[in-house]
N, C-alpha and C positions, 0 to 999 in steps of 0.2 A: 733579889736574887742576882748575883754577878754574872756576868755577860760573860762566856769561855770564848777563846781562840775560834779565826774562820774557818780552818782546816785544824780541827782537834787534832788524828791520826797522826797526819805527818807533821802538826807541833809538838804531840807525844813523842815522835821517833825523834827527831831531831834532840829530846831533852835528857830520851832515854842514852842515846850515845853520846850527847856533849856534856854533861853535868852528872854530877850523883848525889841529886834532887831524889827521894825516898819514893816510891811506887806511890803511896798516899798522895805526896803533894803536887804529883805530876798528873795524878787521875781528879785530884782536887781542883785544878788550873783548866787541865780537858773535857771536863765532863766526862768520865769515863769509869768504867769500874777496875778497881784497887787491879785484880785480877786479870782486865784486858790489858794491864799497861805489862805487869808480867811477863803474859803470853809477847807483848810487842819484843821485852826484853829478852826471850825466848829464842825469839825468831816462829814465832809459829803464829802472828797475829801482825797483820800489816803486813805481809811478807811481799817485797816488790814497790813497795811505797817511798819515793825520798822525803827526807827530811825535809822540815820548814820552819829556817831558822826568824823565830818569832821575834830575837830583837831586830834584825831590818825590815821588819814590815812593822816596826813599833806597837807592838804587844806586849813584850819585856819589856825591860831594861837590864843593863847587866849588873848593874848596883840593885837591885829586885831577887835576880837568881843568886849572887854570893850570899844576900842577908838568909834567900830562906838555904842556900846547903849549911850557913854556918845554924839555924834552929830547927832542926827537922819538923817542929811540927807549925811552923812557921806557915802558911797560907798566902800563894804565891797572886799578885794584884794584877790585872789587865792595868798596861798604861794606860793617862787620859790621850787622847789624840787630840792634837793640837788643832785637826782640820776635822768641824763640823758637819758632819753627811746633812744633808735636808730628812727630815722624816716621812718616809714612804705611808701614804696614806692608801688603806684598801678602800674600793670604790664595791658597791654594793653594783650586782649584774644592771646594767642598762638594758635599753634593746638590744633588737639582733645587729649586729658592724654587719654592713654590707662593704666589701673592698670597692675604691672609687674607679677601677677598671671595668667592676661591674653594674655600677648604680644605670648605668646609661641602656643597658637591658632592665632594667623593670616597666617601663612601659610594656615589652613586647610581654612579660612575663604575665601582667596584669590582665592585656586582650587576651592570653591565650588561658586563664583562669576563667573569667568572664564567658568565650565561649564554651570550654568543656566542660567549665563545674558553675551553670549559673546558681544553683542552690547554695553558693557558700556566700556567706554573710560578708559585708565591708571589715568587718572586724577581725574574720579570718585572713583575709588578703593582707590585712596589713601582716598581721601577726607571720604571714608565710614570705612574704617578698621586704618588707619594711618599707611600706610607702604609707601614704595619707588618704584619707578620704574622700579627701577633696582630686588628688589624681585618679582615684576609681573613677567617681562622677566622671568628670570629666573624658577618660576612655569609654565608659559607659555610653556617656551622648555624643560621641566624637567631634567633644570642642578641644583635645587637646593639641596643644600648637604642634606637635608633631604625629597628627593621626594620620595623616597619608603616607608615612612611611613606616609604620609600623607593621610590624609580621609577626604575628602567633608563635612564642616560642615557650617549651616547658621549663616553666623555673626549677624542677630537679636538674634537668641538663645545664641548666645554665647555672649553675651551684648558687642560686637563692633559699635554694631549703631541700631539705634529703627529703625522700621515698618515704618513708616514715612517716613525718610531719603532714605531708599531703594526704595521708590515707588516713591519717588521723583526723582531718578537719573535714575530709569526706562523709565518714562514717558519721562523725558527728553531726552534719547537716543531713544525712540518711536518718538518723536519730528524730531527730525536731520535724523532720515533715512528716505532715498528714498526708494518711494513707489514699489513692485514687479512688475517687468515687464513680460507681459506672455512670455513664450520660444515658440522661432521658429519651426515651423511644427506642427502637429497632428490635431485634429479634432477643428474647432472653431466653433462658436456660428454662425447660421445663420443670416442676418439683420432680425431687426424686421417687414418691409413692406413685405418679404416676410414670415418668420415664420406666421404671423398673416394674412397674406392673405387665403378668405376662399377656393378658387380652388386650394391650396395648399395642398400635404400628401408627405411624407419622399420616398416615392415608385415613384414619379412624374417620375423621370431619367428612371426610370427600366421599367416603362410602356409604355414610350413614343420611347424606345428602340425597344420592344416589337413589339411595332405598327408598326414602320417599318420596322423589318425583314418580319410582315404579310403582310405588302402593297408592299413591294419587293415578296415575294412566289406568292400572287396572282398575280400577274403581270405576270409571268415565265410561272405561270401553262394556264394562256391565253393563251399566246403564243404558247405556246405548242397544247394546245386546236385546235386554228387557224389553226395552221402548218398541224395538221392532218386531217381535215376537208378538206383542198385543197389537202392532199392526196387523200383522199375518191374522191371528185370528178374527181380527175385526172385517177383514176381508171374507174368511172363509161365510162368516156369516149373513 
């Protein structure tokens, strides 16, 4: 496939007003259709655009545009360029660029991760500020060479990573932990068939305690009652 002109538009306009190079071979040269080169010739397509005369930026040649106006269907060549570009190679995404104005706050970014989100894993820190492992450790056990000057700061505010990113690595350590377990001993919750029963009150134990120390005393003071009663008659006789 032939490589067209940098600026198609304005090397179409330039071609449509300086040569009478045919709609075809000017939209064949631009990449453009038959039809928009028309409209250019119009005035109703590019309207406001100047020209851009493609032989001084060596596109043309002008021995190129006479040969194709003298064979209309003639197919108009990008010159070779004499000076070699390097070829731009695309780079698949890396990590996160931190700017090196701001590499020098992730420490503080790291303690203040550490204290307010200790559930997030070493792998999320990295993933949110762009540091190592090996520097968590290290603020973690405060052997890093600059822990006494460090101070808790939010890496949103500090543009290490958006609002977003952080509530997303949240969640997801929300996600992975297990749920609190109650501790052993103190006061728990009564079942519901007896809380919600109606001959039920908090004092049930204390009264029914109650009741029989008094069924245990009456009983005694009988007794006693009895005993003396068979005194008396053992007297009368």
């Amino acid at each position: 496939m032939s490589q067209g002109p940098l600026m198609p538009k304005a090397t179409a306009v330039w071609l449509v007003e300086n040569t009478s190079l045919a709609f075809e071979q000017i939209a064949e040269f631009c990449k453009l259709h038959p039809l928009e080169v028309k409209g250019i010739a119009d005035g109703e397509v590019a309207a406001g655009i100047k020209g851009l005369d493609p032989i001084t930026t060596g596109q043309l040649t002008r021995d190129e545009i006479e040969r194709a106006q003298r064979v209309p269907n003639y197919k108009l060549k990008v010159a070779v360029s004499k000076v070699k570009l390097p070829e731009v190679k695309r780079t698949t995404k890396g990590p996160r660029y931190t700017p090196l104005s701001r590499r020098q706050d992730r420490p503080n970014a790291i303690l203040w991760l550490l204290r307010n989100h200790p559930e997030l894993k070493d792998a999320q820190i990295i993933r949110l500020v762009g540091t190592t492992k090996s520097t968590i450790q290290q603020i973690r056990e405060r052997t890093h060479w600059n822990s006494a000057s460090l101070q808790p700061m939010d890496p949103v505010t500090l543009g290490l990573c958006t609002q977003i990113d952080l509530d997303f690595e949240v969640q997801r350590s929300a996600k992975d932990r297990p749920a609190n377990l109650p501790a052993d001993g103190g006061a728990t919750l009564l079942p519901t068939e007896i809380s919600t029963a109606t001959d039920y009150t908090e004092t049930d134990d204390h009264h029914r305690s109650v009741r029989d120390e008094k069924l245990n005393a009456d009983s005694v003071f009988a007794k006693l009652k009895g005993m003396r009663n068979t005194d008396d008659e053992d007297d009368e006789d």
